[in-house]
VOMI-947514 format. One line per 5 residues: number of its first residue (from 1); their letters; for each residue z, y, x of N, C-alpha, C. Coordinates in nm, 3 decimals. Layout:
% VOMI-947514
NUM> A> Z Y X Z Y X Z Y X  ...
This chain:
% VOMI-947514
1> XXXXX> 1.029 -0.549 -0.275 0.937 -0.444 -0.314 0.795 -0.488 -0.281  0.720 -0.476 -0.401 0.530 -0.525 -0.358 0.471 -0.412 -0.286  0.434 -0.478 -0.091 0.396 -0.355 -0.068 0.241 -0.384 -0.019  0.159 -0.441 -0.153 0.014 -0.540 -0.155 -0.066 -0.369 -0.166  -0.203 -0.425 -0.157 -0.267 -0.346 -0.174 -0.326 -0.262 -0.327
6> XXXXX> -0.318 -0.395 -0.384 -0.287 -0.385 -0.531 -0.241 -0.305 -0.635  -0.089 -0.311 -0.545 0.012 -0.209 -0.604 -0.005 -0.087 -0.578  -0.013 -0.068 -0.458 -0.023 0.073 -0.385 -0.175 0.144 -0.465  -0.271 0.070 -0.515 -0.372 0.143 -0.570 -0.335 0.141 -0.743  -0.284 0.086 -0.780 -0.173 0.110 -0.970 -0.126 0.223 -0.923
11> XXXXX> -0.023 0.210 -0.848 0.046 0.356 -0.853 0.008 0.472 -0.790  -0.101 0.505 -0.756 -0.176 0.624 -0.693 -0.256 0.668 -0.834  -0.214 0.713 -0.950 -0.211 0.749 -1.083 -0.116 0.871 -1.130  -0.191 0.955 -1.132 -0.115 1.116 -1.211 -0.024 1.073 -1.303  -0.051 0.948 -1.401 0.046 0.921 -1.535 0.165 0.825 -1.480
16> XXXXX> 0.155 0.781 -1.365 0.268 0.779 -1.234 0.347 0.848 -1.181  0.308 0.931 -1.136 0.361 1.038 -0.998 0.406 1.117 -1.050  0.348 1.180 -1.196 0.396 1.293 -1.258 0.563 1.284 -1.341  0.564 1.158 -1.306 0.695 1.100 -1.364 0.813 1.134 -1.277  0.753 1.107 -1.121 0.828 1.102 -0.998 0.916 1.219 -1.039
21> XXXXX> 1.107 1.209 -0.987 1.167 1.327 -0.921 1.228 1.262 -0.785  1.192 1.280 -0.685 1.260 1.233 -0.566 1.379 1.212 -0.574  1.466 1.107 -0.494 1.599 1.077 -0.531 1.588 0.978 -0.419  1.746 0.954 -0.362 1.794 0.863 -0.270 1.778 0.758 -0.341  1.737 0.616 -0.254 1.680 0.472 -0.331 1.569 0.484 -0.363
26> XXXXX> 1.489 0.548 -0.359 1.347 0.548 -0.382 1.270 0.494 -0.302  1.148 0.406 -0.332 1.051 0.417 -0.251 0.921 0.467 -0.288  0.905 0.548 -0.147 0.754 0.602 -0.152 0.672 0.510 -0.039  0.512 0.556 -0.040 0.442 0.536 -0.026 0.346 0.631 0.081  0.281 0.608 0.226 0.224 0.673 0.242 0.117 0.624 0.355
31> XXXXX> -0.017 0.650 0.297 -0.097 0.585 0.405 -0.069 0.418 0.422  -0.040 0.376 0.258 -0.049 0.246 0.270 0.106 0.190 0.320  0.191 0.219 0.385 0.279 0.208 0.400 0.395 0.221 0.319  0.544 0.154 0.283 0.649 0.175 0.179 0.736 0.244 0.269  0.789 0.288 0.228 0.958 0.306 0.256 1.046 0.364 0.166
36> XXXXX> 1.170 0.321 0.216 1.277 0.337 0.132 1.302 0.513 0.173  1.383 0.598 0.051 1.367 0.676 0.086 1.602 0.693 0.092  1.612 0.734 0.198 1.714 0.774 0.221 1.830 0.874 0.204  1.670 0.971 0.220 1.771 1.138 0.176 1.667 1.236 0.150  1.662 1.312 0.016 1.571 1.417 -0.003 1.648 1.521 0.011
41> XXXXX> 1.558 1.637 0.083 1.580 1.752 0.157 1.513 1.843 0.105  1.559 1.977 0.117 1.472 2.114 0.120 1.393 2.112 -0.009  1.517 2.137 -0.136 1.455 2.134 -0.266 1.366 1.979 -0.275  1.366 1.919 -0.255 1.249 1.787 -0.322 1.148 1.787 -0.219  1.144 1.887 -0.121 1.019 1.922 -0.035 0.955 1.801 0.051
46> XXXXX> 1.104 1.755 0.120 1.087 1.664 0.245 1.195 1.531 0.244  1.143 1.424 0.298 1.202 1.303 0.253 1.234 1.244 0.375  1.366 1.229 0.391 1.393 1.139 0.508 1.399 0.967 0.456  1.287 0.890 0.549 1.275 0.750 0.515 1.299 0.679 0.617  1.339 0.563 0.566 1.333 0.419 0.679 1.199 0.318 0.623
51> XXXXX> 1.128 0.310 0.765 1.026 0.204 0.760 1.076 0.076 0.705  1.015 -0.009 0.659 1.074 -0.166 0.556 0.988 -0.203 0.703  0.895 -0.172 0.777 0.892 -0.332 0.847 0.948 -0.293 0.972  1.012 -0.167 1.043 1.092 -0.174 1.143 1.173 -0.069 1.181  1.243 -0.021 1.047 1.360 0.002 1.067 1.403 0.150 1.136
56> XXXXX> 1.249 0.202 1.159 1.280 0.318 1.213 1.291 0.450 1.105  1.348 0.569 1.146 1.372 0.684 1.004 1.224 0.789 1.044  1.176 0.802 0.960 1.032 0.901 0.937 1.053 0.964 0.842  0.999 1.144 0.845 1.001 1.245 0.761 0.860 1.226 0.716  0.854 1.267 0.585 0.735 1.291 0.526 0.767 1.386 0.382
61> XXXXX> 0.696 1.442 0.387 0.649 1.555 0.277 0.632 1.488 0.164  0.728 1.543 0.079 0.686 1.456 -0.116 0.546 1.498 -0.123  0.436 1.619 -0.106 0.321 1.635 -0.124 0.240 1.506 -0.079  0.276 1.445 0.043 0.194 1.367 0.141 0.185 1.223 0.077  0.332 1.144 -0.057 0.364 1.042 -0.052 0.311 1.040 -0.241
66> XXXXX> 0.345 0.887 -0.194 0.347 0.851 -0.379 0.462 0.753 -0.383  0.517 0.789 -0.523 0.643 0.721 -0.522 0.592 0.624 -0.599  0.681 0.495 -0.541 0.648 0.351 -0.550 0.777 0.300 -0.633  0.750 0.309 -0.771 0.851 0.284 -0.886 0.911 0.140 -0.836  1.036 0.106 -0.818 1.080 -0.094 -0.812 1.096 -0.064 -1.013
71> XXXXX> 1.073 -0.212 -1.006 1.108 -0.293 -1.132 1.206 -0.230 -1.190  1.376 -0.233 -1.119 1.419 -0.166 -1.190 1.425 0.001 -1.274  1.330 0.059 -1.189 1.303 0.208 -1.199 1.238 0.195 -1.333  1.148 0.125 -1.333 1.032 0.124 -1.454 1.142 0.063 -1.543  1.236 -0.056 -1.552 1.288 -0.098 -1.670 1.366 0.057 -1.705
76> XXXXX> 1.472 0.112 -1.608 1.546 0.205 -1.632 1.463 0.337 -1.743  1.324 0.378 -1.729 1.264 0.453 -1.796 1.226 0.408 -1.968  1.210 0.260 -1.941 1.177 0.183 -2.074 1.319 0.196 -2.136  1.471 0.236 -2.087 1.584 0.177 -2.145 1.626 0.350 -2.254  1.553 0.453 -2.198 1.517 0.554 -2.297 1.502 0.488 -2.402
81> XXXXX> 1.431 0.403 -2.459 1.363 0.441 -2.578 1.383 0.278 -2.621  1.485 0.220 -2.573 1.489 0.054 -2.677 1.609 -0.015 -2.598  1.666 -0.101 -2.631 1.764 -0.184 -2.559 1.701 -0.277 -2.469  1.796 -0.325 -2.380 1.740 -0.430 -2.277 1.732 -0.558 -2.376  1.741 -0.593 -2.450 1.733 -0.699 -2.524 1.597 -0.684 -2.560
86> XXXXX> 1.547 -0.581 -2.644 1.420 -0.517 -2.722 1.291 -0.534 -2.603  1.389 -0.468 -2.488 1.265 -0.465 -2.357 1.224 -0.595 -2.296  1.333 -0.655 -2.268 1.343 -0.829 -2.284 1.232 -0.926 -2.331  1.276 -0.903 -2.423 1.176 -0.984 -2.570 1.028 -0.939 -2.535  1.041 -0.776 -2.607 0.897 -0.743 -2.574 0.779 -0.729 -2.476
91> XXXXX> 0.832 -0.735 -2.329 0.786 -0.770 -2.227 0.767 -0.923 -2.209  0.850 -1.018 -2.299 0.833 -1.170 -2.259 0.711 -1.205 -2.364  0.674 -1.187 -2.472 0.596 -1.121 -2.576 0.497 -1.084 -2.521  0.476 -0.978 -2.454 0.364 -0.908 -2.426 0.261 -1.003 -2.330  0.380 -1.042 -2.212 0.276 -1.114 -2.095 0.223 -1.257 -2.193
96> XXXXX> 0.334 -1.317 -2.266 0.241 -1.457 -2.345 0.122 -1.420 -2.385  0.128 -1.316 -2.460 -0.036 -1.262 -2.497 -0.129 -1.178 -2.479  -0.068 -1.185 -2.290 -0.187 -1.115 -2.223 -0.196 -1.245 -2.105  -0.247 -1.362 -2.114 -0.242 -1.431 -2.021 -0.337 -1.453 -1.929  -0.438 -1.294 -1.988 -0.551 -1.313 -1.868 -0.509 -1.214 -1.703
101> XXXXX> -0.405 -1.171 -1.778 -0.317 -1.090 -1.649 -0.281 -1.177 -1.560  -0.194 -1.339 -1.560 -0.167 -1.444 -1.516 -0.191 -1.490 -1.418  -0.300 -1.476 -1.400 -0.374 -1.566 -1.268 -0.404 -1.417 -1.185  -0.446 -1.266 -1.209 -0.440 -1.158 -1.182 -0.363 -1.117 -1.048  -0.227 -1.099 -1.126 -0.104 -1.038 -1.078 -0.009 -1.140 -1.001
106> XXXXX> 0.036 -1.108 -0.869 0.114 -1.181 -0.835 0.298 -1.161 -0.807  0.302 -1.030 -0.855 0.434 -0.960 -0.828 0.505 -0.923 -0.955  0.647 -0.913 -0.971 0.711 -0.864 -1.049 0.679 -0.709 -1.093  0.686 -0.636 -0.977 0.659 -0.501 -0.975 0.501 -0.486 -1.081  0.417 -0.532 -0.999 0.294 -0.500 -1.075 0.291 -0.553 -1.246
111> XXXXX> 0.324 -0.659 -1.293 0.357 -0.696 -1.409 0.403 -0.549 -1.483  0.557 -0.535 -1.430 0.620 -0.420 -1.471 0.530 -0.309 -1.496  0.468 -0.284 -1.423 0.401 -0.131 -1.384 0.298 -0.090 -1.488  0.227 -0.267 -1.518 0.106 -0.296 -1.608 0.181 -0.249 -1.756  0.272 -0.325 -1.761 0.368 -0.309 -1.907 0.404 -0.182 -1.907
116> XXXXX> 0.468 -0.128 -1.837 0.493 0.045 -1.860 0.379 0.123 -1.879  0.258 0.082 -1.821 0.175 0.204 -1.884 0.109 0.099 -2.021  0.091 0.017 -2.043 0.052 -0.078 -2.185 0.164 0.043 -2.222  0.286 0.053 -2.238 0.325 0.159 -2.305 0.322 0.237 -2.340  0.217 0.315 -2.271 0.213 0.484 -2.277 0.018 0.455 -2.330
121> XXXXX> -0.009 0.335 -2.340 -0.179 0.362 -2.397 -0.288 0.327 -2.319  -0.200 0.293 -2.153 -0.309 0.253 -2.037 -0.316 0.084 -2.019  -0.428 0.047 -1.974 -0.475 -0.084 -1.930 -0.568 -0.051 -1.796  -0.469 -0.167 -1.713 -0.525 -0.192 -1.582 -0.697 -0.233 -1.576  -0.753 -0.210 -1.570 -0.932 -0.253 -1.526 -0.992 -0.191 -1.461
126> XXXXX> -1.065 -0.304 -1.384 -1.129 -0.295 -1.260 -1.084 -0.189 -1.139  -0.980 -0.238 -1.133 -0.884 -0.161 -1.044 -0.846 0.010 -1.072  -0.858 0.034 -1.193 -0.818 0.168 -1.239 -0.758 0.167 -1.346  -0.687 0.277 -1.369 -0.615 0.269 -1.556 -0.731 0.340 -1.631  -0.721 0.240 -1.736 -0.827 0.297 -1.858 -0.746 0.323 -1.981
131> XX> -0.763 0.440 -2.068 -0.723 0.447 -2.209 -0.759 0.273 -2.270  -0.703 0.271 -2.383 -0.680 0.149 -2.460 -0.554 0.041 -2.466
């Protein structure tokens, strides 16, 4: 899981979060920090997590966090609307002819994240999503 600074500022985005439904296997995000999320509680309210760098369990409030899509989350949303073959291709496609992303991005996740909103109409610049 990319837990760069990078990432954590892509996915702090309404056309993100608004996607979010809490669920066991998740990771959120809070204060810069990841974790896996373990067990959601009290309607969606409250999230029992384990820290990724030591292992300890912390509550935090879905209000407080941002959920931190993995790769597969984002492919799983793309598999709505095309086959993994289609998504395949067109993601291998897409990055050839965006190769100023290349030297950019250093993570799977962020690639992904870039391509899912290229989906929906957004482009990453200057550290914000822009229409186009």
């Amino acid at each position: 899981m990319d837990t760069s600074d990078l990432y954590q500022r892509m996915i702090n985005s309404k056309h993100i979060q608004n996607l979010w439904h809490p669920q066991r296997g998740d990771y959120a995000s809070k204060s810069g920090q990841i974790y896996w999320v373990k067990e959601v509680e009290l309607d969606e309210e409250l999230l029992t997590c384990i820290d990724l760098d030591n292992g300890k369990t912390v509550f935090i409030q879905v209000k407080d966090a941002l959920w931190a899509p993995s790769q597969s989350q984002v492919q799983t949303d793309l598999l709505k609307i095309k086959t993994l073959t289609q998504i395949g291709m067109e993601f291998y496609f897409w990055c050839a002819g965006n190769k100023d992303y290349l030297g950019r991005f250093l993570t799977m996740e962020q690639f992904w994240i870039i391509y899912f909103m290229h989906k929906r109409g957004y482009k990453w610049e200057r550290s914000r999503w822009t229409r186009g």
